[in-house]
N, C-alpha and C positions, 0 to 999 in steps of 0.2 A: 677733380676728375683725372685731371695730367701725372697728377701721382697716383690713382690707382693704377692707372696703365703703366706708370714705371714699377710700381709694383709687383704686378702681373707678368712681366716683362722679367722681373729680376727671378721671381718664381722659376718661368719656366726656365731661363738657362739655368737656375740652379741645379733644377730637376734632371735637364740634360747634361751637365757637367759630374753631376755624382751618377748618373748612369754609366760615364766612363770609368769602368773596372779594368782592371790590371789585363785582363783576358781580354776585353775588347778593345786596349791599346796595343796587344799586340796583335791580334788577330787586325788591324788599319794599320800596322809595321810590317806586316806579313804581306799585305796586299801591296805595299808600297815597293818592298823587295823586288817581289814579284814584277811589277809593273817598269821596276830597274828605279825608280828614283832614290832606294835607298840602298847601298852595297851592305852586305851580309853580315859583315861585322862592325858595321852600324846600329845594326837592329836592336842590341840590349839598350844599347846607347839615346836609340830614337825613342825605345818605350818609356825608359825613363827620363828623355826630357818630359814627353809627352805628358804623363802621371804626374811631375813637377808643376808644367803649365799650369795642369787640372785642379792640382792643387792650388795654387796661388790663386786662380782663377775662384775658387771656391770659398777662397778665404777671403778676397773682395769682395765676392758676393755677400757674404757673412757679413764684414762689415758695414756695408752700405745697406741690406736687411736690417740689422741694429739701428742703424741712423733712422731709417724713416720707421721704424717700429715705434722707436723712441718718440719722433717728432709728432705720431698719431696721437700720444700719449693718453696709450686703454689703459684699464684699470687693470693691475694683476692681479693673481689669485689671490694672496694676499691682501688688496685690498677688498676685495670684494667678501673675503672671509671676515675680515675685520668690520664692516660695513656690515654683514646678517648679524654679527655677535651684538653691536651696538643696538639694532632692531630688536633683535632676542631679548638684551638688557633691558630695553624699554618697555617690551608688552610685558615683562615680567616685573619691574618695576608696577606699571598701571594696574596689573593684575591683580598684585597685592595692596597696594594704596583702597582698588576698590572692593577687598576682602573685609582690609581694617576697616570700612566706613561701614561697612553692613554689619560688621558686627558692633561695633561701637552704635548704632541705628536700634539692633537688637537688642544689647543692654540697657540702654534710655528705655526702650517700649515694655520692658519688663521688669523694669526698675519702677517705674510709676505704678500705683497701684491702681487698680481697676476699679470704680465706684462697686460698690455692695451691692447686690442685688436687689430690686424690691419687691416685697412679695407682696401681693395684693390682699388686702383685707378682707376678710371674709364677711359677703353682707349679711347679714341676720337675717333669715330663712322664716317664710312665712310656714307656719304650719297647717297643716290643711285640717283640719273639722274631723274626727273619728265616724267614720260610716259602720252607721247600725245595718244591723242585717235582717 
């Protein structure tokens, strides 16, 4: 649970670190001038440390992302593709194992021959007496 929350955690700085665009580090260099804590020709100087940090910052984040990615250890796309094709192989395997047996079923039952029919004998018929008229 302690690691989804570090997780969770690492998401969202991540999220709020790559929010920081070039435009919105200078536009917090801008306010900082203004406010006096940064002198003027500072400024390029402070955006680009700033964009540095974010970077670096980003790219620990990245790192430590990969570690615990790793350490959940899900299954990748690959394997999960490699796992349906295995499946696929198999009912395709079964499929035909159980074609050949039906037909090999079907040769034997037609192969035997059928007893001959019998036809019943014809009882000998009484005749009936010719009526006079």
């Amino acid at each position: 649970m302690a690691d989804n929350d570090l997780l969770k955690r690492l998401l969202d700085a991540g999220m709020t670190l790559s929010a920081a665009t070039q435009a919105k580090a200078e536009e917090v260099i801008r306010d900082l001038v203004q406010a006096g804590a940064v002198r003027g020709e500072q400024a390029q100087a402070s955006v680009d440390e700033l964009l540095e940090r974010s970077r670096r910052a980003s790219e620990r984040l990245r790192e430590e992302m990969d570690q615990r990615l790793e350490q959940l250890d899900l299954a990748t796309r690959d394997d999960i593709e490699r796992g349906l094709q295995r499946v696929a192989d198999t009912v395709v395997t079964a499929v035909r194992q159980a074609m050949a047996a039906g037909e090999q079923a079907a040769k034997k039952a037609t192969a035997r021959k059928a007893p001959a029919p019998r036809t019943a004998a014809k009882a000998p018929g009484k005749k009936l007496p010719d009526k006079k008229v």
